[in-house]
C-alpha positions in Angstrom: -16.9 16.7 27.7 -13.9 15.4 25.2 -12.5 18.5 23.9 -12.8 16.1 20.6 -16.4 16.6 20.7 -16.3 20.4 20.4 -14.2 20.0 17.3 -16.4 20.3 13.9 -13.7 21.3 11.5 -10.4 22.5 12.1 -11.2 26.5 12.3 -12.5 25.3 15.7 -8.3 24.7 16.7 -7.8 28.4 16.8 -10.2 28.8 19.8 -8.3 26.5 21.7 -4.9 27.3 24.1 -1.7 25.3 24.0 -3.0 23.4 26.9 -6.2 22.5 25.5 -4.3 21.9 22.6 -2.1 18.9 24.4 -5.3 17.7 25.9 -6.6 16.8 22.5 -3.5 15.3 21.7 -4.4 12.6 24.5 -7.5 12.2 23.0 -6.9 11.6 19.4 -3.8 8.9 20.3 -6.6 7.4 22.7 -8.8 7.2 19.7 -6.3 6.0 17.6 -5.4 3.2 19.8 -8.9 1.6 20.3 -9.9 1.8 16.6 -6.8 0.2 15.6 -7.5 -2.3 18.0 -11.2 -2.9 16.8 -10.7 -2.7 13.5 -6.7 -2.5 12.2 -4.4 -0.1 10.1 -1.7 1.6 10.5 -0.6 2.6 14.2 3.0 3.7 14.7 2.4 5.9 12.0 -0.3 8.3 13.1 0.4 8.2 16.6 3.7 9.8 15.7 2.3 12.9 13.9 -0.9 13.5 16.2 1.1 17.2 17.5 1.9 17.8 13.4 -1.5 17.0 12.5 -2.9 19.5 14.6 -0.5 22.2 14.2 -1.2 22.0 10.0 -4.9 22.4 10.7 -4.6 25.1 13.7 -2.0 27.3 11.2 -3.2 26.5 7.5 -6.7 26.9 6.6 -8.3 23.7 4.9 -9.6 23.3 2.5 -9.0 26.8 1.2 -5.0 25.7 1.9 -4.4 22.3 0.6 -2.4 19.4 2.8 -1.0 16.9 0.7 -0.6 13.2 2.4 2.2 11.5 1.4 0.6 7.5 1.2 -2.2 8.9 3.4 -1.5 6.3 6.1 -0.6 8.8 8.8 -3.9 10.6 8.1 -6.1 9.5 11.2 -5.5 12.3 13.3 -6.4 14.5 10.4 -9.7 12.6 9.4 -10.8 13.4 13.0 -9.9 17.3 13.2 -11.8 17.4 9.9 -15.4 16.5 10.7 -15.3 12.6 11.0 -14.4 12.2 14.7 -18.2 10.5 14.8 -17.3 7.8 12.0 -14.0 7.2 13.0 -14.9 4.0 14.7 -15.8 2.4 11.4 -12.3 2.8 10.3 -11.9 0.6 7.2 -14.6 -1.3 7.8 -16.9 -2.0 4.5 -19.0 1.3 4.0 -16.8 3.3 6.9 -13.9 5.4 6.7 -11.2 4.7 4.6 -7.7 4.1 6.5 -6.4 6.8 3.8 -7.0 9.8 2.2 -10.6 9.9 0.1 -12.1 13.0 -1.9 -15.2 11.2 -1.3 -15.1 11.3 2.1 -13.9 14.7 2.7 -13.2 18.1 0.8 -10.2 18.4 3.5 -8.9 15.3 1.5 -7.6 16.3 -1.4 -6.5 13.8 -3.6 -7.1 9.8 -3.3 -4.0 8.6 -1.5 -1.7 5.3 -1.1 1.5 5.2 -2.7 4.3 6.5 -1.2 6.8 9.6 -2.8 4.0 11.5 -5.0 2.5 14.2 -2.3 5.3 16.6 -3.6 4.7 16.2 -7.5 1.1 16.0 -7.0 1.0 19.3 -4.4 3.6 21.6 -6.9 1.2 20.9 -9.7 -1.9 22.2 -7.5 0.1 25.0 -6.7 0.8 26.0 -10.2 -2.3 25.3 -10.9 -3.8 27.9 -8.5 -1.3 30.7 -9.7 -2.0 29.7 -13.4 -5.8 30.7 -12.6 -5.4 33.4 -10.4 -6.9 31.7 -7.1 -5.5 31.7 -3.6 -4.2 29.3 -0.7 -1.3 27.6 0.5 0.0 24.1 -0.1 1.5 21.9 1.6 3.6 18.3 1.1 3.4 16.0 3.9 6.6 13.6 3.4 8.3 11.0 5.5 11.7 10.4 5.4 11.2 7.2 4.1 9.1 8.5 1.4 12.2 10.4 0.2 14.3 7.5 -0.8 11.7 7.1 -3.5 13.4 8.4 -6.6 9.9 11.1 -7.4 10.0 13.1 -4.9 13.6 14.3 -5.7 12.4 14.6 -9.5 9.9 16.7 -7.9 12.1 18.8 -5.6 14.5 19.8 -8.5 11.2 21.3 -10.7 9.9 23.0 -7.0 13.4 24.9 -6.7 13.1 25.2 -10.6 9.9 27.0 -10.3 9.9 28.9 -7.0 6.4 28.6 -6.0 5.5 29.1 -2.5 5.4 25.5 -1.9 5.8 24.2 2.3 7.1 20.9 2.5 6.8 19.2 6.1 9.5 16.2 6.5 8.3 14.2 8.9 11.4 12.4 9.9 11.0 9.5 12.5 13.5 7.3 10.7 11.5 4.8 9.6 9.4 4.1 7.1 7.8 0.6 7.6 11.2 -1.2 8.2 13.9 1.4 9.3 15.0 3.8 6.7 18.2 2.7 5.2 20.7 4.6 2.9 22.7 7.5 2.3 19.5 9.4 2.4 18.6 8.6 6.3 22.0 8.9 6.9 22.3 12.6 5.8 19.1 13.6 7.5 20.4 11.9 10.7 23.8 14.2 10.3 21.1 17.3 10.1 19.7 16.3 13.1 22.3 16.9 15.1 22.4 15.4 19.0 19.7 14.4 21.2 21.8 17.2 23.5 21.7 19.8 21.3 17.9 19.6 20.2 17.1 19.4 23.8 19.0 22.5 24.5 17.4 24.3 21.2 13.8 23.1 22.1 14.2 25.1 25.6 15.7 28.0 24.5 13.2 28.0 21.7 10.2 27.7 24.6 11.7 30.1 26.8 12.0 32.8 24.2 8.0 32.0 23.1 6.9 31.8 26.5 7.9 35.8 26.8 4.4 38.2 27.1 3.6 40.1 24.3 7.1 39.6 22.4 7.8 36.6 22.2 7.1 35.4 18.7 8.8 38.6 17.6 11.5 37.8 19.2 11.7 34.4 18.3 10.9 35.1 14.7 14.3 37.6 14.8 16.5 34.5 16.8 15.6 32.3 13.7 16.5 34.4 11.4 19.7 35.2 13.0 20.1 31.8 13.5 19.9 31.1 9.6 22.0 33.8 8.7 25.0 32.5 11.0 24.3 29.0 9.7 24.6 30.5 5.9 28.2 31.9 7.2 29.5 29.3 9.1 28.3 26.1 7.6 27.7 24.1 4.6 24.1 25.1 3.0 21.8 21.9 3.2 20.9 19.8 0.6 17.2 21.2 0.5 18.8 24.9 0.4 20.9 23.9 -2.7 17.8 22.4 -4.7 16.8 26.3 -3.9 14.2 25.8 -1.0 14.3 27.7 2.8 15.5 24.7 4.9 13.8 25.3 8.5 15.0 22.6 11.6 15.2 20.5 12.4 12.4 21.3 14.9 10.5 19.2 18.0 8.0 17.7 16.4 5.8 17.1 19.5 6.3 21.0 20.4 2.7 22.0 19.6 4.0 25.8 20.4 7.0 25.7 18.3 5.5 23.5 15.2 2.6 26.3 15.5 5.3 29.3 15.5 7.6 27.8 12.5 4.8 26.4 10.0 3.3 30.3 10.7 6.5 31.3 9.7 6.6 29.0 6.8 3.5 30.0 5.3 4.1 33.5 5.0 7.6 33.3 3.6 6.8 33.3 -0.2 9.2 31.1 -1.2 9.6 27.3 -1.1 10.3 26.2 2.3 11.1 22.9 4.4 10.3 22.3 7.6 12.1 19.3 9.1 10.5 17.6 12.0 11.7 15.2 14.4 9.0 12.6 15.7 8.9 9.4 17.1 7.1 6.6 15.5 4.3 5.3 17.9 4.1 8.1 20.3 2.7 8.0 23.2 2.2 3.7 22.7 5.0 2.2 24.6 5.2 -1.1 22.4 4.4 0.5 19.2 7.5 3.3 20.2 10.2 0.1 21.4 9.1 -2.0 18.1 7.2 0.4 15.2 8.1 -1.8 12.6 6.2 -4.5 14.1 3.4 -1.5 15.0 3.1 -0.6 11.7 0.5 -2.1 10.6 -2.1 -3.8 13.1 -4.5 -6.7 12.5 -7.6 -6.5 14.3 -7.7 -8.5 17.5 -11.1 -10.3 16.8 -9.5 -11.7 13.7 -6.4 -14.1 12.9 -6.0 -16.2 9.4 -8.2 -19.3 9.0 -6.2 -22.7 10.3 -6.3 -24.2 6.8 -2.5 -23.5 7.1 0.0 -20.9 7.3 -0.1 -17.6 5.5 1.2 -17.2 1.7 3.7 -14.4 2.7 4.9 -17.4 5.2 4.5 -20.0 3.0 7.3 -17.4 1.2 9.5 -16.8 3.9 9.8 -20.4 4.5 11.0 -20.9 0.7 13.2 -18.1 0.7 14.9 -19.5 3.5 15.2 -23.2 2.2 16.1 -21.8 -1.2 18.9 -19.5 0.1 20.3 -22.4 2.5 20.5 -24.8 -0.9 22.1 -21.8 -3.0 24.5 -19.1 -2.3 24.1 -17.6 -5.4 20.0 -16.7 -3.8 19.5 -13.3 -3.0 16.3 -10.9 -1.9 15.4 -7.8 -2.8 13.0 -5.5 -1.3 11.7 -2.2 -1.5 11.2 -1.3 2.3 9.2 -4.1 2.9 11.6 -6.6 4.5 8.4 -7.6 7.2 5.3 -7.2 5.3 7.1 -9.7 2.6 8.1 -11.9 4.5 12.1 -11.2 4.2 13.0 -10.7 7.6 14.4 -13.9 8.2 16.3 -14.2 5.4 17.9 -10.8 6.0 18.6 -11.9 9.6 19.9 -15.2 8.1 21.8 -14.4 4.9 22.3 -10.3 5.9 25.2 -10.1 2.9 22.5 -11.3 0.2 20.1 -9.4 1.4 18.9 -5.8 -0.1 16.4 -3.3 1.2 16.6 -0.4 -1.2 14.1 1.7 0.7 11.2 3.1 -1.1 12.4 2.9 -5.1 10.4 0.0 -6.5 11.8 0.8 -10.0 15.2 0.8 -8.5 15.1 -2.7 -7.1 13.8 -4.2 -10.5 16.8 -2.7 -12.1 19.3 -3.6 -9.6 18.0 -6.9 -9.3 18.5 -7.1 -13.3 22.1 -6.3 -12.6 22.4 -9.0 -9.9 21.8 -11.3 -12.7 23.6 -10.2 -14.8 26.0 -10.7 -12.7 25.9 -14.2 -12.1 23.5 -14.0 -9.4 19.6 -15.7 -8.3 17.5 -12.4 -7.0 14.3 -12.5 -6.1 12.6 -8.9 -5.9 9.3 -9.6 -3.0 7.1 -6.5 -3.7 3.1 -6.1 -3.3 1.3 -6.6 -6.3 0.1 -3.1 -6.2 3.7 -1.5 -5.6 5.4 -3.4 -8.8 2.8 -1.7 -10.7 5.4 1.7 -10.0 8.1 -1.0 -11.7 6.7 -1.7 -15.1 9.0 -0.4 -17.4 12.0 -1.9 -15.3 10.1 -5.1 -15.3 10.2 -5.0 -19.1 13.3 -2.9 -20.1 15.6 -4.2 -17.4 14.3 -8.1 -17.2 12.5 -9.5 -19.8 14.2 -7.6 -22.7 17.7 -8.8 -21.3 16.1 -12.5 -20.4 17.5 -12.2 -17.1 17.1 -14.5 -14.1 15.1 -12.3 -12.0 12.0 -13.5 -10.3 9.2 -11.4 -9.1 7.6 -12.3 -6.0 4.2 -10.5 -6.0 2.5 -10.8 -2.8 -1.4 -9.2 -1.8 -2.0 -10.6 -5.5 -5.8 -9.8 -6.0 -8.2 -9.2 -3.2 -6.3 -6.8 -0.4 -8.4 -6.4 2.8 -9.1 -2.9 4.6 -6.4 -1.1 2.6 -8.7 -0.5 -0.2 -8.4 0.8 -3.9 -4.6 2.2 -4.4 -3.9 -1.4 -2.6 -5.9 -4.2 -4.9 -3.7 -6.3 -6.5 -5.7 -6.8 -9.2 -3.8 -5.4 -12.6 -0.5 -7.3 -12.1 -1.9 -10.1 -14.7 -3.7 -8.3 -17.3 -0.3 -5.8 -17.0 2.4 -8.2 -17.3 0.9 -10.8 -19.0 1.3 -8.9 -22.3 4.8 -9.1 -21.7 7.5 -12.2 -23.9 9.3 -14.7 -22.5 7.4 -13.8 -18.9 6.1 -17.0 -17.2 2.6 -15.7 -14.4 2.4 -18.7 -11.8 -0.3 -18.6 -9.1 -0.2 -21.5 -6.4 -2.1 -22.4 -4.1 -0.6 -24.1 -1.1 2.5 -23.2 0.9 3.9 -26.7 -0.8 3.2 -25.6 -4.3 4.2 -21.7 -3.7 7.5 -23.3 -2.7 7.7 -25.8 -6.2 6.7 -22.3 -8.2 9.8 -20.5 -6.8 12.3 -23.8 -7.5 10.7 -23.6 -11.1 11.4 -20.2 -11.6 14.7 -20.9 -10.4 15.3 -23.8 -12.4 13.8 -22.0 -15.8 17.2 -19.7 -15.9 14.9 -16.5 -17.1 12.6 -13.7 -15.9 9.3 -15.1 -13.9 7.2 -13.8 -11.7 5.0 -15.6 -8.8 1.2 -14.2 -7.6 -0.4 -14.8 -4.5 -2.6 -13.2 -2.0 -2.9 -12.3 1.5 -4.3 -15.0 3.0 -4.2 -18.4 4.3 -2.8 -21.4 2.1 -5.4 -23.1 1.2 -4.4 -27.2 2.9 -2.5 -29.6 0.7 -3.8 -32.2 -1.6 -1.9 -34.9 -3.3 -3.1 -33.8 -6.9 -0.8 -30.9 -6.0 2.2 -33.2 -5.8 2.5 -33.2 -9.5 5.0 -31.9 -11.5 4.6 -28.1 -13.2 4.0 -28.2 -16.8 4.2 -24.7 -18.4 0.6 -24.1 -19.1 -1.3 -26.7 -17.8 -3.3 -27.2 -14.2 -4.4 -30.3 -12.2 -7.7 -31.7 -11.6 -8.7 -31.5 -8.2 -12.4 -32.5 -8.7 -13.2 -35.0 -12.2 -16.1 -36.7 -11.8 -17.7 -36.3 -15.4 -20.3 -33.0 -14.1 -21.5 -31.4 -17.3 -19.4 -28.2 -16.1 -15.7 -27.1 -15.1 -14.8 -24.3 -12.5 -11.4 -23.1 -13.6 -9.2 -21.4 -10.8 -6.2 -20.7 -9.2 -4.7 -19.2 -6.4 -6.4 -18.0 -4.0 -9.7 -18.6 -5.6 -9.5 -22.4 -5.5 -11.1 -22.8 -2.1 -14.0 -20.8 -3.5 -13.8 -23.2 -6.8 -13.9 -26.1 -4.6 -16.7 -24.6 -2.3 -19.0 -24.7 -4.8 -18.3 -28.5 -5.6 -19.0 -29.0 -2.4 -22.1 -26.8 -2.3 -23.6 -28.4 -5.7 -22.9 -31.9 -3.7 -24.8 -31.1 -0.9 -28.0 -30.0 -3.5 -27.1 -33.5 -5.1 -25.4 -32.2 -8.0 -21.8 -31.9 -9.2 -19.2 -29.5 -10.5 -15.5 -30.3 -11.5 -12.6 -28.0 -10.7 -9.5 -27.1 -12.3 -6.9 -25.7 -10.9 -4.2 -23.7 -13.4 -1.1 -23.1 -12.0 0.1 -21.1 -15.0 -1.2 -17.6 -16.2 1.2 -17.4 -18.7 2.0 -18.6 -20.8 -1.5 -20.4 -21.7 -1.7 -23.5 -23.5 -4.8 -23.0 -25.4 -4.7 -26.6 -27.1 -4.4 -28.3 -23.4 -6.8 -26.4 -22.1 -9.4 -26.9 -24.5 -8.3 -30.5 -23.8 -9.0 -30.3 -20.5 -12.5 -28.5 -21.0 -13.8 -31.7 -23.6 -16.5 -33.0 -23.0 -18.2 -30.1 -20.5 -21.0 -27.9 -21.3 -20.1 -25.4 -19.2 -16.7 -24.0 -18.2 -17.0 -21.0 -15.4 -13.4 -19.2 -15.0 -13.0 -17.1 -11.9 -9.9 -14.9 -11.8 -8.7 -13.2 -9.0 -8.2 -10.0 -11.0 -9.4 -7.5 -13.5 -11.4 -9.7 -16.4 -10.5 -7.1 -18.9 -7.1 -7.9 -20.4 -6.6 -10.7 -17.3 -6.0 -14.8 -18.2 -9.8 -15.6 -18.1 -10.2 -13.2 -21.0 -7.7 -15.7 -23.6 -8.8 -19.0 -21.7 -12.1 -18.2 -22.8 -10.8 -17.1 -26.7 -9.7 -20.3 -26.9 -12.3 -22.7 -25.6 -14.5 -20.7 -28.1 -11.8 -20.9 -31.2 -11.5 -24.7 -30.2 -14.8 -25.5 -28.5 -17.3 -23.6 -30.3 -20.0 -25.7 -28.6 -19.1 -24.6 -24.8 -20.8 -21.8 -22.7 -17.9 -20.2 -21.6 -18.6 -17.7 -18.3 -16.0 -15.8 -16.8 -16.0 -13.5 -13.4 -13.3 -11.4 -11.6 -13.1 -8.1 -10.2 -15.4 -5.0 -11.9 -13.7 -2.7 -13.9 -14.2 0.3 -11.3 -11.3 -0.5 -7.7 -12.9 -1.6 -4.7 -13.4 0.3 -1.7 -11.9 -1.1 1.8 -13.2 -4.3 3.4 -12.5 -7.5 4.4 -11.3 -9.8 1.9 -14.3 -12.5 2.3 -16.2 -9.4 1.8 -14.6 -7.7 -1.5 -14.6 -11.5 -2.6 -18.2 -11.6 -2.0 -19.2 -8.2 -3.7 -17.2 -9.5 -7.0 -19.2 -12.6 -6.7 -16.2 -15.2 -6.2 -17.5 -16.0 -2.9 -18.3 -20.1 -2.8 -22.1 -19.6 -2.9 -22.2 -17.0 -6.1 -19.5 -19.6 -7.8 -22.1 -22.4 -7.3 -25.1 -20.4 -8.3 -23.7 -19.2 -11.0 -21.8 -22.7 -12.3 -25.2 -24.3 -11.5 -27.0 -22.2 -13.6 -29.0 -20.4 -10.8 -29.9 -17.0 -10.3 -27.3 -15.1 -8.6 -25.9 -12.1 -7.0 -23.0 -11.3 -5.0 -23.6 -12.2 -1.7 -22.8 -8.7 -0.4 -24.9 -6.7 -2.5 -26.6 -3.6 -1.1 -24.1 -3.4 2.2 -23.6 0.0 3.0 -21.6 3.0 1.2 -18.6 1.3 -1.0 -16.4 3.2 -3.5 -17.2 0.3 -5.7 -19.3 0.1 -8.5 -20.9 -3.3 -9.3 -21.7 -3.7 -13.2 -23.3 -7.2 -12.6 -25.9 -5.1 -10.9 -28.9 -2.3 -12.2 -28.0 0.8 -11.2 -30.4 1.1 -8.3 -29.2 -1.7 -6.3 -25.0 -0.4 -6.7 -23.3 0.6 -3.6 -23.2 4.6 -3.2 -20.0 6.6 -2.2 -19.4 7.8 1.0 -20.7 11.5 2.0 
């Protein structure tokens, strides 16, 4: 019998020995692995901290002692040891688990996780919290080295020493976060960890002094604290110890025996305390360890990108790359996204104009602003859902100053299996409010590559949106020249109504035309290219003559472009039916895109219902448990949440 099985929560670790222990090990990575493989998500990650995992559980007691995920994507290992071993094959899968942290799923889970450099903030407050009323428990902040070049969580470790709660912070340093870590950051925590010779040579005198009867974690309790006390003497205090914490390691962080002995140690110090851990990314996976930025992140096996044409983050990299061949004054700026963006080959190309700034989203706005002020053409590539950590740099930094900076915002709108702290969906109605900031959205590899020459050519602040997914294939309406404001017609036919879209959401758009054709009717479809700034007189222009306009928008409809496209068809075209549909107010849960698509009703056959006139209903009504809430529908027929 898996030892897996016998594992109902995580009180059950204390009944188990180290050898057991090691056993399970095997079994979650095993686990790991095949869900990944079925499903996706993230794999070098939580194969790396499958020992850390279980020592956290065996020594603190959740949920009476909080464990605080930093982004929540290394938390596989953890959903398993709390109760959802049987569910874990439904992994981010619509109505499954979530691939992150979810209070809905679990009270072990203890806030809703995704963004990287908040578990230390978010666990001090707790712990104040907790002392402010009186109530017991530990807390602890899980946090990658790569987490820590996010600006936060040192704005968070000067209030920790500030305060002197008992606060444990676990660094789980594998030197990577997706894309190795880079900076002066990684570089210090590489000096801390010393030699490969030297760990070695600590990890079996460490063993050797634990493996003694009776006396051994006395004894090795008194050889660390000697240990520290010669350290004080002889060496520099750490940076961690000057912010005012206990600095502890750096430590194995595949010892099961020693991780138990020093987070036991830890947790009844009293005092703020880290514990620095060395683990290798993709444990235990022998191409996920060689290559864990390609590891990362997996896509399930069963399922590749439709052959309409190559990916928008592609479509991307292959601008970049023309762009920075035509101009030396092109450079890229990521926040520790160099792959997922699409930068890697214009950092292997043009390495001197090329910046990864590691985890500091607001950072890279600002320094990009300074590029340009310096004479130079940066493009910042950052998810949709990540600039959303950049929005007073966005406005302070670049559009205030009128700089040349262009945002590239890629998994604009719909975000498959990563679910709600990933939808891009708030990136227009956000930064649309904002002067002099031009919001393109194509919607072929050809046309992303025209929007980044325009930006370029404009000489100011821009940004470009676009999803992840396929390009849709080219058309020759497409060959037309951008006109701030205005769209092309890629269906005119004189039908009595319009579908407006853009994007990503044109293939739905045209769909539906071909849907209506096939029931011997018609529907026209324009496709904007512009979300800012609008041109209400053209588009009213355009919209002459229908009876019906339906505008779909990849996006929140509160505050989003469908909301002033349809204030002005009814200021100028009183006489229209104007309909709009995006995304609901409340953030979808984890699925496939064709699947959060269909639930928002922006699926071809919902489009052509709905332009038509017909009853309709998203397509994936009533599918299982979602963390989404569905206002198009009553009440009883809503997806629940999860148990």
């Amino acid at each position: 019998m898996p030892i897996l099985d016998t594992i109902a929560g995580p009180a059950d670790l204390r009944d188990l020995g180290f050898a057991e222990l090691r056993a399970l090990a095997r079994e979650l990575r095993s686990n790991i692995v095949a869900a990944v493989e079925r499903r996706g998500g993230h794999l070098a990650s939580n194969l790396g901290v499958v020992e850390l995992a279980i020592a956290l559980h065996r020594v603190f007691e959740s949920p009476a002692d909080a464990i605080v995920w930093d982004v929540g994507h290394q938390c596989y290992a953890h959903k398993m040891l709390t109760g959802r071993a049987a569910r874990f094959d439904g992994l981010r899968a619509l109505g499954g688990l979530s691939g992150f942290p979810r209070r809905s799923e679990s009270p072990h889970d203890v806030f809703d996780e995704g963004h990287a450099s908040v578990s230390i903030s978010r666990a001090l407050g707790l712990l104040a919290a907790r002392r402010t009323l009186g109530l017991p428990g530990s807390v602890v902040a899980f946090i990658g080295d790569g987490a820590l070049t996010g600006g936060l969580a040192w704005e968070a470790l000067q209030h920790a020493g500030q305060l002197q709660l008992p606060l444990v912070i676990v660094l789980n340093d594998n030197a990577m976060s997706i894309s190795p870590n880079v900076g002066s950051i990684s570089r210090y925590l590489s000096r801390l960890a010393a030699t490969p010779l030297y760990q070695d040579f600590r990890r079996r005198v460490d063993r050797a002094i634990l493996s003694v009867p009776r006396y051994g974690r006395r004894v090795h309790a008194l050889v660390v604290r000697a240990k520290r006390a010669v350290k004080e003497l002889v060496f520099r205090e750490t940076l961690f110890s000057d912010f005012g914490f206990e600095y502890v390691g750096p430590v194995d962080g595949h010892d099961l025996e020693l991780l138990c002995a020093v987070l036991a140690e830890a947790k009844a110090l009293g005092r703020p305390v880290v514990v620095h851990a060395l683990t290798r990314k993709g444990r235990g996976h022998a191409e996920a360890e060689e290559d864990p930025s390609s590891w990362h992140g997996v896509a399930p096996s069963s399922r590749g990108l439709p052959d309409e044409g190559p990916s928008f983050t592609k479509a991307f990299s292959a601008a970049m790359l023309a762009a920075g061949g035509r101009d030396p004054r092109v450079v890229a700026v990521t926040a520790a996204m160099a792959a997922g963006t699409g930068l890697s080959a214009f950092q292997e190309r043009f390495p001197e104009r090329f910046h990864d700034v590691g985890i500091a989203e607001e950072h890279a706005v600002a320094f990009a602003g300074g590029l340009a002020r310096g004479g130079l053409k940066p493009v910042v590539a950052i998810y949709s859902t990540f600039m959303q950590r950049a929005v007073d740099q966005v406005f302070h930094d670049v559009v205030l100053q009128d700089l040349p900076v262009v945002l590239a915002m890629d998994r604009a709108g719909a975000v498959p299996e990563d679910g709600q702290s990933h939808q891009g969906a708030y990136d227009v109605a956000i930064f649309r409010a904002f002067p002099r900031l031009p919001i393109l959205a194509p919607s072929t590899a050809a046309e992303l590559a025209a929007a980044l020459d325009w930006a370029f050519a404009r000489g100011g602040p821009c940004a470009i949106r676009y999803p992840k997914a396929a390009c849709m294939a080219e058309r020759p309406e497409f060959a037309a020249p951008w006109e701030p404001g205005r769209g092309v017609f890629l269906e005119r036919s004189g039908a009595p109504t319009l579908v407006v879209a853009w994007g990503g959401l044109v293939p739905a758009a045209l769909g539906a035309s071909l849907l209506a054709r096939e029931r011997g009717l018609a529907l026209d479809v324009l496709c904007l290219r512009f979300l800012a700034p609008l041109d209400g007189d053209a588009f009213a222009a355009d919209c002459a003559g229908y009876r019906r306009v339906l505008i779909l928008e990849e996006g929140v409809e509160r505050g989003g472009a469908s909301e002033s496209l349809a204030l002005a068809l009814r200021e100028r075209a009183p006489g229209v039916e104007v309909l709009r549909r995006g995304f609901p107010d409340e953030p979808f849960a984890h699925g496939r895109r064709d699947e959060l698509l269909a639930l928002a009703g922006l699926d071809s056959g919902s489009v052509a219902a709905l332009a038509l006139g017909q009853p309709s209903r998203p397509s994936a009504a009533g599918v299982g448990a979602v963390d989404v809430l569905d206002r198009r529908r009553p009440r009883a027929a809503r997806a629940g949440t999860a148990p």
